[in-house]
mmJSON file of the N, C-alpha and C atoms, coordinates in Angstrom:
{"data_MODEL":{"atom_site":{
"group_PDB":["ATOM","ATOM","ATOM","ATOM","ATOM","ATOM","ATOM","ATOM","ATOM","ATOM","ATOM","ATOM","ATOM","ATOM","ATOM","ATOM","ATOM","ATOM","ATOM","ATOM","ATOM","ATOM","ATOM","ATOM","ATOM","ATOM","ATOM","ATOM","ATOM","ATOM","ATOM","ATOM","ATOM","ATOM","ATOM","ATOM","ATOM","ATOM","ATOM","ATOM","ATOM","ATOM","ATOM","ATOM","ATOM","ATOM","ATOM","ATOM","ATOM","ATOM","ATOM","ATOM","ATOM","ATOM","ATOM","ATOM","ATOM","ATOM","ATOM","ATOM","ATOM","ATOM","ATOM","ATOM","ATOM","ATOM","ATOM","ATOM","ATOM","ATOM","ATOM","ATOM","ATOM","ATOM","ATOM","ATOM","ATOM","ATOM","ATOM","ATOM","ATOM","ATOM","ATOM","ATOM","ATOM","ATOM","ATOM","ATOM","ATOM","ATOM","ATOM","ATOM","ATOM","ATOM","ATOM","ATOM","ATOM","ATOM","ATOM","ATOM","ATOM","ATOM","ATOM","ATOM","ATOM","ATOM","ATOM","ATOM","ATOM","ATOM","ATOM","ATOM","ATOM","ATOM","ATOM","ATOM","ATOM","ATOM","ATOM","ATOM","ATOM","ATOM","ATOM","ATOM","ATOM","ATOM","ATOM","ATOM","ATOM","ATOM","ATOM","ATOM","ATOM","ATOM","ATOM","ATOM","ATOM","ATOM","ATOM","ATOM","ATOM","ATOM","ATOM","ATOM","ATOM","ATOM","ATOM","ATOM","ATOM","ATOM","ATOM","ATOM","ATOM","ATOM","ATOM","ATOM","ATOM","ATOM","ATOM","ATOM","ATOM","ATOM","ATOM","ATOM","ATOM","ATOM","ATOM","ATOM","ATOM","ATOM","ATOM","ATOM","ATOM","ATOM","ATOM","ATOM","ATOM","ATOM","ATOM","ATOM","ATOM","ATOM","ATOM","ATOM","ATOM","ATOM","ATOM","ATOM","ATOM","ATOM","ATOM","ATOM","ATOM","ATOM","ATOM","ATOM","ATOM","ATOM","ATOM","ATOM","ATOM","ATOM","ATOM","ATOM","ATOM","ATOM","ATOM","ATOM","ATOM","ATOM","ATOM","ATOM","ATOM","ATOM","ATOM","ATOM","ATOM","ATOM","ATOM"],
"id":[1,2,3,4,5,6,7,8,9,10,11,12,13,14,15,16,17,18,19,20,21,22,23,24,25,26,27,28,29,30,31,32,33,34,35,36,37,38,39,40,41,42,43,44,45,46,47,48,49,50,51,52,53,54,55,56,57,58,59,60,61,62,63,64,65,66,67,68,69,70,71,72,73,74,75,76,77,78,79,80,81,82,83,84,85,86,87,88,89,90,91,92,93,94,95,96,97,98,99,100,101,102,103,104,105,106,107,108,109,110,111,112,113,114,115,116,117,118,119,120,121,122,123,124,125,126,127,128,129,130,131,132,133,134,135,136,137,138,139,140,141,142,143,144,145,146,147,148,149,150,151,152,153,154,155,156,157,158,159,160,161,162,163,164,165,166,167,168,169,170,171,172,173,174,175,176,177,178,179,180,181,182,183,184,185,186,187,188,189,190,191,192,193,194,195,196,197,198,199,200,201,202,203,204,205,206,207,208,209,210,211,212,213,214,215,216,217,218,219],
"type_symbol":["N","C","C","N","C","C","N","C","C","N","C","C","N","C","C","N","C","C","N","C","C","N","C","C","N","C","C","N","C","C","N","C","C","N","C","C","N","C","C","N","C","C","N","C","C","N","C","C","N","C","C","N","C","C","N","C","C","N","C","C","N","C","C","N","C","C","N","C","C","N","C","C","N","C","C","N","C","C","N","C","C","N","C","C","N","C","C","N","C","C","N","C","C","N","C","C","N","C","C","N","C","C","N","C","C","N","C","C","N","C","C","N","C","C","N","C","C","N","C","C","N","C","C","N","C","C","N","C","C","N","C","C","N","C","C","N","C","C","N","C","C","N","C","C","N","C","C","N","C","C","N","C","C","N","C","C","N","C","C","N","C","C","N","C","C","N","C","C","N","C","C","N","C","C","N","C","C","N","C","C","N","C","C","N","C","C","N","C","C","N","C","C","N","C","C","N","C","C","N","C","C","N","C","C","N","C","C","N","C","C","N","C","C","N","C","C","N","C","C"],
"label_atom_id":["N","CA","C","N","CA","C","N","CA","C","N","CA","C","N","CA","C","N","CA","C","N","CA","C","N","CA","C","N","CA","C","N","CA","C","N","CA","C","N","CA","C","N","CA","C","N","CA","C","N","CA","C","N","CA","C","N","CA","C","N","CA","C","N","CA","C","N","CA","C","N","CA","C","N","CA","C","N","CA","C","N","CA","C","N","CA","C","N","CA","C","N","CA","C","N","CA","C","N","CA","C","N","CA","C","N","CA","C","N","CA","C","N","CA","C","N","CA","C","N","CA","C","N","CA","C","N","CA","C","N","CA","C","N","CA","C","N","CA","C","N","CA","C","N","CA","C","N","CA","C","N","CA","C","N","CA","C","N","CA","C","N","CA","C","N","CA","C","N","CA","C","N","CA","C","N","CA","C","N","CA","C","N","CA","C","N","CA","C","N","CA","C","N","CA","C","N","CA","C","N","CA","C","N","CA","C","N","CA","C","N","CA","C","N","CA","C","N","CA","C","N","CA","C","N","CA","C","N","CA","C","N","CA","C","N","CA","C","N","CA","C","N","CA","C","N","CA","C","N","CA","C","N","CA","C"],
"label_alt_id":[null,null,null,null,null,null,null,null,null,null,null,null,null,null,null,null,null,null,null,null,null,null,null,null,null,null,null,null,null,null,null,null,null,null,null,null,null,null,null,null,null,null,null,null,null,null,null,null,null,null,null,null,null,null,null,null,null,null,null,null,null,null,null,null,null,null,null,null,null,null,null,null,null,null,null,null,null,null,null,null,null,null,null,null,null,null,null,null,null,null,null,null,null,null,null,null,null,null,null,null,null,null,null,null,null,null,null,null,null,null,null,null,null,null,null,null,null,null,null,null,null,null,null,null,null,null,null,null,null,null,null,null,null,null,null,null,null,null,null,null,null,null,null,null,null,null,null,null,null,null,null,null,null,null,null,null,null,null,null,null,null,null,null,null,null,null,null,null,null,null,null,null,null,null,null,null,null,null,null,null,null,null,null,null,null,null,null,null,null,null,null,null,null,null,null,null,null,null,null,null,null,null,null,null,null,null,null,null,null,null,null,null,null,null,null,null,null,null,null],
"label_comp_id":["UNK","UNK","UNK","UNK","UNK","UNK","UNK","UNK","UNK","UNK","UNK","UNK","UNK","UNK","UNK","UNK","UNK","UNK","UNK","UNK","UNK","UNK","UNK","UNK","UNK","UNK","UNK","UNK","UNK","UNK","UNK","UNK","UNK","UNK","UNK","UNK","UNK","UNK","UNK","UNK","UNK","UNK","UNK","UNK","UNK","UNK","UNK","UNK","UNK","UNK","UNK","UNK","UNK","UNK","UNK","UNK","UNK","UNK","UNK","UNK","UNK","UNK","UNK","UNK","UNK","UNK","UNK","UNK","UNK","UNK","UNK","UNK","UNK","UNK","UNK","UNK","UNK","UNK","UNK","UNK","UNK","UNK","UNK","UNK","UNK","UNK","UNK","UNK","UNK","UNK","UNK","UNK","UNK","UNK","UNK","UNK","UNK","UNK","UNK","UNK","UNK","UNK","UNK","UNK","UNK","UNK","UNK","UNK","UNK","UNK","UNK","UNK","UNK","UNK","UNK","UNK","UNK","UNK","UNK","UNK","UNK","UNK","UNK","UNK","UNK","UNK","UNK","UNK","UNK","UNK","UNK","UNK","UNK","UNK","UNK","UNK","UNK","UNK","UNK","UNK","UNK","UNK","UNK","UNK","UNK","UNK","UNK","UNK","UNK","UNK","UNK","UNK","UNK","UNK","UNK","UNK","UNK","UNK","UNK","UNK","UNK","UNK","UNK","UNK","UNK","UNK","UNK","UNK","UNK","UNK","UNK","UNK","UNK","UNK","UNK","UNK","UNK","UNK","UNK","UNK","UNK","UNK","UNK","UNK","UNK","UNK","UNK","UNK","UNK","UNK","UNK","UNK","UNK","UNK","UNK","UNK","UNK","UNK","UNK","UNK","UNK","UNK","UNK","UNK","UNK","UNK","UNK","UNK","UNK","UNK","UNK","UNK","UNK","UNK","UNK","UNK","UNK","UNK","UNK"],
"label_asym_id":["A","A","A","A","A","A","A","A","A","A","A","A","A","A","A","A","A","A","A","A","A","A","A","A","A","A","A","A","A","A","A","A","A","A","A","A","A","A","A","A","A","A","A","A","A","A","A","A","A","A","A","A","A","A","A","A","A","A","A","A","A","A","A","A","A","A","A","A","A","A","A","A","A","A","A","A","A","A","A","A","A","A","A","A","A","A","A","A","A","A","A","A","A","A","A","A","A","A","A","A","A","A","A","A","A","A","A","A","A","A","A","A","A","A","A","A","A","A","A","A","A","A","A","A","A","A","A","A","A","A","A","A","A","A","A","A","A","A","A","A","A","A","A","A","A","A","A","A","A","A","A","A","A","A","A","A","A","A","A","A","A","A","A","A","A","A","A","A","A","A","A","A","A","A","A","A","A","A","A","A","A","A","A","A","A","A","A","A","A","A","A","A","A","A","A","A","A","A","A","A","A","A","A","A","A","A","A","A","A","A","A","A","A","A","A","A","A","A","A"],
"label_entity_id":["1","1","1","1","1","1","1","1","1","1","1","1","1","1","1","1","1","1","1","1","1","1","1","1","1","1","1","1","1","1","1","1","1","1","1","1","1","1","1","1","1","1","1","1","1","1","1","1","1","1","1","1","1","1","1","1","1","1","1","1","1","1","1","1","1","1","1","1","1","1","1","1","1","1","1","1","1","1","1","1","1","1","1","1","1","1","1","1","1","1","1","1","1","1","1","1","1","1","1","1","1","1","1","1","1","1","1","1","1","1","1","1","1","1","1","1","1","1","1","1","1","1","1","1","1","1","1","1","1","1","1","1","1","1","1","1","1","1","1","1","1","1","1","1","1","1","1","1","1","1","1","1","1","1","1","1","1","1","1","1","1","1","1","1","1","1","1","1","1","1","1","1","1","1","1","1","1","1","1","1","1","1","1","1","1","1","1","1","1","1","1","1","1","1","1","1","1","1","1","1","1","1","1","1","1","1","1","1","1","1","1","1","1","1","1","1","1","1","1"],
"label_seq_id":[1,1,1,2,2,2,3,3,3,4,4,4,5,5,5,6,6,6,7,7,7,8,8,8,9,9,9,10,10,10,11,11,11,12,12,12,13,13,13,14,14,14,15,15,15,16,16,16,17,17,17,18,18,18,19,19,19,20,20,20,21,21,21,22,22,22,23,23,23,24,24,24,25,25,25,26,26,26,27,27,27,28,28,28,29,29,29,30,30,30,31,31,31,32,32,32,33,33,33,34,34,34,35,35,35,36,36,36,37,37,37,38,38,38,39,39,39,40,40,40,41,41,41,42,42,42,43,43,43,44,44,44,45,45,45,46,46,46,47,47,47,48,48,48,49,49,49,50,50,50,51,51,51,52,52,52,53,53,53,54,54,54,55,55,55,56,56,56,57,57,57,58,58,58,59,59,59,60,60,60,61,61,61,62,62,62,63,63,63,64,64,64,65,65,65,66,66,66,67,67,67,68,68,68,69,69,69,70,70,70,71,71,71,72,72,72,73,73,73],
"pdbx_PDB_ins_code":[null,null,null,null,null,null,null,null,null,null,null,null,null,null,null,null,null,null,null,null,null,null,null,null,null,null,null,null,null,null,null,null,null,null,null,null,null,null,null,null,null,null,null,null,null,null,null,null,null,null,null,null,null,null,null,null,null,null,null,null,null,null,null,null,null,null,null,null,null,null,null,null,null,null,null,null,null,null,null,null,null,null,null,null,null,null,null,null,null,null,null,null,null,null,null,null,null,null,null,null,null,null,null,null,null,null,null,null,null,null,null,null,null,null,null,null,null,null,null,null,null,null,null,null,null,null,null,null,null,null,null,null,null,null,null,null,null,null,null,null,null,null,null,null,null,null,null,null,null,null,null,null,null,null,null,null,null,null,null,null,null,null,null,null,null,null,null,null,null,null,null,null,null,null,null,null,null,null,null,null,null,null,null,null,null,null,null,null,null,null,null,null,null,null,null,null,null,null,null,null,null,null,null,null,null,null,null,null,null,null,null,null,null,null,null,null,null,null,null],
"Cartn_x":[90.319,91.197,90.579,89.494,89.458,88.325,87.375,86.876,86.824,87.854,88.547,88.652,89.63,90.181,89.291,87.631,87.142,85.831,86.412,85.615,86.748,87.927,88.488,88.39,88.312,87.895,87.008,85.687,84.684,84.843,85.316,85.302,86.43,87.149,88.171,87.748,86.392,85.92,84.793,84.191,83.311,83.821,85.271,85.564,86.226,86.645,87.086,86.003,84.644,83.637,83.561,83.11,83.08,83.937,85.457,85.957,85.906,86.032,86.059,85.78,84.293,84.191,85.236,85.759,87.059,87.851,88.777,89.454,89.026,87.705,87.155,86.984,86.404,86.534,88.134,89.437,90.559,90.925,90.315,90.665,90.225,89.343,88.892,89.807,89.082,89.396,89.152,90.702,90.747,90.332,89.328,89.235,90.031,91.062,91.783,91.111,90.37,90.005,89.236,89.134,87.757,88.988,88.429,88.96,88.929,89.642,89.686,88.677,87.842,86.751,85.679,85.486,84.561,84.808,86.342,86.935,86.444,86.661,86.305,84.932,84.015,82.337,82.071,83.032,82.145,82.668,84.215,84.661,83.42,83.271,82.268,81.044,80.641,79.123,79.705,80.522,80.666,80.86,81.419,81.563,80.121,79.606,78.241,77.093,76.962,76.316,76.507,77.82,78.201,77.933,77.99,77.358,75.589,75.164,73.717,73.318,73.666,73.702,74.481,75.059,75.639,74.681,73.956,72.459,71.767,71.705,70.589,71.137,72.502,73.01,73.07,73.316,73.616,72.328,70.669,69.459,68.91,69.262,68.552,68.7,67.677,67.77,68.339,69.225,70.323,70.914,71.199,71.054,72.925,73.326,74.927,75.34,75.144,75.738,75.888,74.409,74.666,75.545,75.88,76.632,78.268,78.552,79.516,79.516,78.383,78.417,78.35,78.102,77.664,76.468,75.496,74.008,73.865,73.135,73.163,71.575,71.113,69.83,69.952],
"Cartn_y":[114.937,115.475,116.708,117.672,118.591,118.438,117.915,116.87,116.389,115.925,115.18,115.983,117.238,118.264,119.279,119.092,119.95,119.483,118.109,117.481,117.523,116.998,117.801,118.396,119.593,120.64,121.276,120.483,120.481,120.189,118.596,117.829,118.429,119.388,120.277,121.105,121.529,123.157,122.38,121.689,120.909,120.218,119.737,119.238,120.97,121.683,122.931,123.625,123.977,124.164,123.111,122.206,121.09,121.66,121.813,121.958,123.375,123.946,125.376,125.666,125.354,125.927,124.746,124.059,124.287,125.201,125.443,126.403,127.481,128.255,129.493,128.888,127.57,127.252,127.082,126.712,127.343,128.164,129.372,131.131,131.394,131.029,130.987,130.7,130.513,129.814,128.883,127.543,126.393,125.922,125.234,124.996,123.778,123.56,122.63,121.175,121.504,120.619,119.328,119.223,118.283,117.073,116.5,114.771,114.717,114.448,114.244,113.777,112.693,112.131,113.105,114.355,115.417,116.236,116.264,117.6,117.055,115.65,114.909,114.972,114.869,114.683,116.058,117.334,118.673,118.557,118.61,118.886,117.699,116.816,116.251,116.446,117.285,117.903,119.179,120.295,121.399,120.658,119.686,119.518,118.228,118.252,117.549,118.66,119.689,120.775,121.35,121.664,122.061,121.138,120.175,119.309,119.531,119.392,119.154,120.998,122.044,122.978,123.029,122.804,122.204,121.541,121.157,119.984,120.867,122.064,122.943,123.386,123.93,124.455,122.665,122.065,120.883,120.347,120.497,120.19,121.27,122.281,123.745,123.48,124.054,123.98,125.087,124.931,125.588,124.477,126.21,126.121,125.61,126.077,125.876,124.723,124.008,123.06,121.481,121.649,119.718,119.467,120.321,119.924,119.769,120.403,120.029,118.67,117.963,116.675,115.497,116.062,114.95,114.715,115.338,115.614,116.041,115.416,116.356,117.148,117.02,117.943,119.098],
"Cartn_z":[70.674,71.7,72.345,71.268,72.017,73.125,72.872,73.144,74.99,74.786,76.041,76.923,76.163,76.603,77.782,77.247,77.847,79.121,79.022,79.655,80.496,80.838,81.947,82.748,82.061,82.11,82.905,82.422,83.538,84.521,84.782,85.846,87.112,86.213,87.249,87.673,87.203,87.54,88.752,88.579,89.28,90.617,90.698,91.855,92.461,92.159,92.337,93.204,92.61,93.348,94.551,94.086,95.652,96.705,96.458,97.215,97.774,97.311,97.689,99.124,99.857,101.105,101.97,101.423,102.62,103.095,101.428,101.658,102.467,101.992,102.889,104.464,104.852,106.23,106.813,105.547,106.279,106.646,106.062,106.316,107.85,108.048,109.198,110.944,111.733,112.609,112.789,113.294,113.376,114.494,115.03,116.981,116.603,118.209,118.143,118.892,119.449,120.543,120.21,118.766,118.734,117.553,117.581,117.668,115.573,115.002,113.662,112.838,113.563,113.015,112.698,113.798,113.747,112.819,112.614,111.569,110.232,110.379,108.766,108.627,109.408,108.877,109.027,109.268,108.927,107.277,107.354,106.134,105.015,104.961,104.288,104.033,105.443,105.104,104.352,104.22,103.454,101.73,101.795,100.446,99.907,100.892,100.662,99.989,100.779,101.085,99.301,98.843,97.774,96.646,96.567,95.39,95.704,96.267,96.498,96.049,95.827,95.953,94.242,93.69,92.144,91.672,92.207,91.703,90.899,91.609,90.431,89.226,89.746,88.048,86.784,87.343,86.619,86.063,86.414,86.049,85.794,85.342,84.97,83.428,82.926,81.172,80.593,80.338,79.858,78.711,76.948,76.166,76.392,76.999,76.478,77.347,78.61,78.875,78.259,77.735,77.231,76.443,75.072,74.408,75.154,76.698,76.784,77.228,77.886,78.491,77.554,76.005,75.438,74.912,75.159,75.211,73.55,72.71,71.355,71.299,72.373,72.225,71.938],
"occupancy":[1.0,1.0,1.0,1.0,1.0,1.0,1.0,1.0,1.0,1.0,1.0,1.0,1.0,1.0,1.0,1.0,1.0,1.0,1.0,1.0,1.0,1.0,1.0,1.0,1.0,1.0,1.0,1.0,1.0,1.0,1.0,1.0,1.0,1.0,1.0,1.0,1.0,1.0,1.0,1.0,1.0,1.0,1.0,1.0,1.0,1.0,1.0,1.0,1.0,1.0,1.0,1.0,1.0,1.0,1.0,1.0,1.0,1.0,1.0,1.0,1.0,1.0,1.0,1.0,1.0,1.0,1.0,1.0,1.0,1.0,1.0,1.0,1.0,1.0,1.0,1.0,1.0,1.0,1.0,1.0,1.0,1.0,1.0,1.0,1.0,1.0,1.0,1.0,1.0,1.0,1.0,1.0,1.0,1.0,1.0,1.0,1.0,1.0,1.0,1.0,1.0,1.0,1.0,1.0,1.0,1.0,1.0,1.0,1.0,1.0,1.0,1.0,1.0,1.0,1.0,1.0,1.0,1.0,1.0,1.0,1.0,1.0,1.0,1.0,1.0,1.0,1.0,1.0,1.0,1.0,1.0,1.0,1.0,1.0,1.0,1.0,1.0,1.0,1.0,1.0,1.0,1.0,1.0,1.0,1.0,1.0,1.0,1.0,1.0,1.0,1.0,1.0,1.0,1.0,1.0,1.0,1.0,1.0,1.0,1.0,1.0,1.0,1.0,1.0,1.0,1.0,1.0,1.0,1.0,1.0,1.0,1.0,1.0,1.0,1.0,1.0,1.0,1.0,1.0,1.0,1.0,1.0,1.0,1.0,1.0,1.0,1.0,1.0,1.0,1.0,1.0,1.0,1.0,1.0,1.0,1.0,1.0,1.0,1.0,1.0,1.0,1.0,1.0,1.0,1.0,1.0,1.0,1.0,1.0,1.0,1.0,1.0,1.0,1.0,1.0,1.0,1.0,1.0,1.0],
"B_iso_or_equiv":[0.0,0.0,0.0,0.0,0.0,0.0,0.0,0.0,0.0,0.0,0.0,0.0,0.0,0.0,0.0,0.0,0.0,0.0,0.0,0.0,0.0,0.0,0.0,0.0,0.0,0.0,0.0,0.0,0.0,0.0,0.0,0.0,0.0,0.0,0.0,0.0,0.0,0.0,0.0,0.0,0.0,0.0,0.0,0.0,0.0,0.0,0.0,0.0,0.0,0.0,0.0,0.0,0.0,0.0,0.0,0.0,0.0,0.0,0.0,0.0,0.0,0.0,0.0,0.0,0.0,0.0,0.0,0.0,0.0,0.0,0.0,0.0,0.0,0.0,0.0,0.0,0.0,0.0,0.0,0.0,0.0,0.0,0.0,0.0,0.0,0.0,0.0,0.0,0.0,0.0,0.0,0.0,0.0,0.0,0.0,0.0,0.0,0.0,0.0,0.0,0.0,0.0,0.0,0.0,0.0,0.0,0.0,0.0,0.0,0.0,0.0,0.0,0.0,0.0,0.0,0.0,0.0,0.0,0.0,0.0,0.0,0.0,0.0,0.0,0.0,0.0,0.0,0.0,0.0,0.0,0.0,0.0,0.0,0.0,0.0,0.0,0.0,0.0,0.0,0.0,0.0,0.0,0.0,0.0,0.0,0.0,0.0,0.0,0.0,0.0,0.0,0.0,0.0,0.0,0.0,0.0,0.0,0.0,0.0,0.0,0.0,0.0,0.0,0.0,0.0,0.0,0.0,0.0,0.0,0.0,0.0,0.0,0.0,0.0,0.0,0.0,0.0,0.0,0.0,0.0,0.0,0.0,0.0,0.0,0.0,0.0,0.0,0.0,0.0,0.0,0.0,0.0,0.0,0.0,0.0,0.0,0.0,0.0,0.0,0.0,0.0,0.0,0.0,0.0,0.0,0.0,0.0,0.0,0.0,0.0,0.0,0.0,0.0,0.0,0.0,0.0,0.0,0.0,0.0],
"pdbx_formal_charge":[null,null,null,null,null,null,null,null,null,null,null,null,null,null,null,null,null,null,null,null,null,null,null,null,null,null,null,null,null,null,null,null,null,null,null,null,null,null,null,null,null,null,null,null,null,null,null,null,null,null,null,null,null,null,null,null,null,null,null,null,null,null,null,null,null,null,null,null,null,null,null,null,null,null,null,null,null,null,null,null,null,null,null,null,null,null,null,null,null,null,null,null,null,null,null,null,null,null,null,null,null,null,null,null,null,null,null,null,null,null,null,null,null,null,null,null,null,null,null,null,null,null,null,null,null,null,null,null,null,null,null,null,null,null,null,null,null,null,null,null,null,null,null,null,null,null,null,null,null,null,null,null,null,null,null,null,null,null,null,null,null,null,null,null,null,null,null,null,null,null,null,null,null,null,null,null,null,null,null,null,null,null,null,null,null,null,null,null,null,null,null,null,null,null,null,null,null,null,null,null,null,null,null,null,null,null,null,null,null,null,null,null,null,null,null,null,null,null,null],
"auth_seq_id":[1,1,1,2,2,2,3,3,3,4,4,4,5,5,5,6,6,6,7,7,7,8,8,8,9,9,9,10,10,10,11,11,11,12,12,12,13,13,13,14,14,14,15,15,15,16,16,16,17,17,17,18,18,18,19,19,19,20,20,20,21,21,21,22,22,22,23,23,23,24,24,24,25,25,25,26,26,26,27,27,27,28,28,28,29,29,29,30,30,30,31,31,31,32,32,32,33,33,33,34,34,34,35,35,35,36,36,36,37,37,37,38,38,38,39,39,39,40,40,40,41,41,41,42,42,42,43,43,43,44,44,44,45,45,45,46,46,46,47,47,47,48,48,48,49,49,49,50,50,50,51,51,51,52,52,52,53,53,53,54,54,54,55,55,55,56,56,56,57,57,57,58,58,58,59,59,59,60,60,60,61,61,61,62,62,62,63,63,63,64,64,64,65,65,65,66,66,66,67,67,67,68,68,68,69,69,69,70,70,70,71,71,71,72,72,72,73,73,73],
"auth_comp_id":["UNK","UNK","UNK","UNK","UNK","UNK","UNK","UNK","UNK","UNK","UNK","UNK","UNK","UNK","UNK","UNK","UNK","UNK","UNK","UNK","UNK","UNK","UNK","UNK","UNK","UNK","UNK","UNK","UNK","UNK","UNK","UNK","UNK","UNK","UNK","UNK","UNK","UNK","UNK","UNK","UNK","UNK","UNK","UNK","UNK","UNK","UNK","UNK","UNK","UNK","UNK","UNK","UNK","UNK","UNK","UNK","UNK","UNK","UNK","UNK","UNK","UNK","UNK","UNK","UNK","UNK","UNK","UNK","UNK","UNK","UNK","UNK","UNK","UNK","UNK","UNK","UNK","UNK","UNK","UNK","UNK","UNK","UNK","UNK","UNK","UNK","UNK","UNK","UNK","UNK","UNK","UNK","UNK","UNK","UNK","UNK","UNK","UNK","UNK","UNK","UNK","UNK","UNK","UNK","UNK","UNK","UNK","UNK","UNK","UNK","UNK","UNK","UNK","UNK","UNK","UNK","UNK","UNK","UNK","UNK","UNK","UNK","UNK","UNK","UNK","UNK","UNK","UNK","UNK","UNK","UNK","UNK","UNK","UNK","UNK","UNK","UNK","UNK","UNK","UNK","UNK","UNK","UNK","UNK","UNK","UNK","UNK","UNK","UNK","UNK","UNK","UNK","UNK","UNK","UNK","UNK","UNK","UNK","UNK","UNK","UNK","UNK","UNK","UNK","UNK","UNK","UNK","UNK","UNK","UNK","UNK","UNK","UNK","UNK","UNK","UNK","UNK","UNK","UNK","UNK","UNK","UNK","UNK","UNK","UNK","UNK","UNK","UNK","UNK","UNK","UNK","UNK","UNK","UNK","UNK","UNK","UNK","UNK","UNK","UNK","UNK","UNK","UNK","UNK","UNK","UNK","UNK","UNK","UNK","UNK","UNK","UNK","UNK","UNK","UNK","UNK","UNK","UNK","UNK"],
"auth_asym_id":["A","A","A","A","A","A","A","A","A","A","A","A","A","A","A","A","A","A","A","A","A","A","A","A","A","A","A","A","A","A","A","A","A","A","A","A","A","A","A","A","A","A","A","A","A","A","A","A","A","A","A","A","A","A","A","A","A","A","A","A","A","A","A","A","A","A","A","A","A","A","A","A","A","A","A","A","A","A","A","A","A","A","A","A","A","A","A","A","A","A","A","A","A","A","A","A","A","A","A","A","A","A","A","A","A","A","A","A","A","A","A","A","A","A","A","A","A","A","A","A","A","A","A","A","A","A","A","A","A","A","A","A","A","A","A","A","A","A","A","A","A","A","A","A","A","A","A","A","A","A","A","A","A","A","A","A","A","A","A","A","A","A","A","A","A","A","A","A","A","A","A","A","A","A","A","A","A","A","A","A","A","A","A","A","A","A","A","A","A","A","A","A","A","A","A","A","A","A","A","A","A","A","A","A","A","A","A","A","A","A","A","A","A","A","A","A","A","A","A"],
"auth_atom_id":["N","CA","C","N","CA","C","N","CA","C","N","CA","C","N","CA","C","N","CA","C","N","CA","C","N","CA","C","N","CA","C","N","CA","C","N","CA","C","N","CA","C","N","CA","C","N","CA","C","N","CA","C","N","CA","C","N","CA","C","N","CA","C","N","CA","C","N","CA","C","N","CA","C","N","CA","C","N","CA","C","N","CA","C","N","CA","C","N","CA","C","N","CA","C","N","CA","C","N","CA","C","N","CA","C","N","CA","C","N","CA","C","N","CA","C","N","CA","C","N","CA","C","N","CA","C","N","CA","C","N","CA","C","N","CA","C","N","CA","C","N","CA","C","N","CA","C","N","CA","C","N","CA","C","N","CA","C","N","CA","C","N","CA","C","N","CA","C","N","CA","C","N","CA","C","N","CA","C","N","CA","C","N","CA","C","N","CA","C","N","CA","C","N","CA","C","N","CA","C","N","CA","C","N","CA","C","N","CA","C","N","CA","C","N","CA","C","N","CA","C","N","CA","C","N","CA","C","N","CA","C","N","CA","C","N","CA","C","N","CA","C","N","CA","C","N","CA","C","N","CA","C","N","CA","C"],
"pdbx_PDB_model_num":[1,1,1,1,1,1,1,1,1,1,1,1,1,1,1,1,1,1,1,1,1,1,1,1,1,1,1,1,1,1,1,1,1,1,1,1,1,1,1,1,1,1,1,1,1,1,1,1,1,1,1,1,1,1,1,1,1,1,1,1,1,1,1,1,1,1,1,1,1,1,1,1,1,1,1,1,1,1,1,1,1,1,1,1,1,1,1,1,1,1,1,1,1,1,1,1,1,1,1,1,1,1,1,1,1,1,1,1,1,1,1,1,1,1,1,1,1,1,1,1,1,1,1,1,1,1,1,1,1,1,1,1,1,1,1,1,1,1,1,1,1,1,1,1,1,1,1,1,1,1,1,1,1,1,1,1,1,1,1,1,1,1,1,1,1,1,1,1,1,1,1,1,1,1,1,1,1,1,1,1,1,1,1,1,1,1,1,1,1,1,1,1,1,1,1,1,1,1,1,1,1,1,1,1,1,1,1,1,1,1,1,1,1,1,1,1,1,1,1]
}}}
């Protein structure tokens, strides 16, 4: 269970990051003028941008993450 628990965990902290530069692109200013399809492929490149950018912490050798993924190295 605990286990489970913290793999969650991760996967909440991980889509959390992803998302994030939305929110900060909501703080912002909204332009109204441009057509939904455009609003959707920025919002997709910011949360594109943010995983690809998560790529490094996730392949860096680091002593404390594997064991949360499962990894018994």
């Amino acid at each position: 269970m605990k286990s489970a628990l913290g793999a969650i965990s991760w996967v909440s902290l991980y889509f959390v990051l992803c998302t994030a530069p939305l929110v900060i692109a909501l703080a912002g200013r909204v332009p109204s003028d441009r057509p939904f399809l455009v609003e959707f492929s920025v919002a997709l490149g910011f949360v594109g941008l943010s995983i690809m950018c998560l790529q490094f912490a996730l392949v860096a050798r680091t002593r404390w993450w594997p064991p949360h993924l499962g990894s018994t190295r």
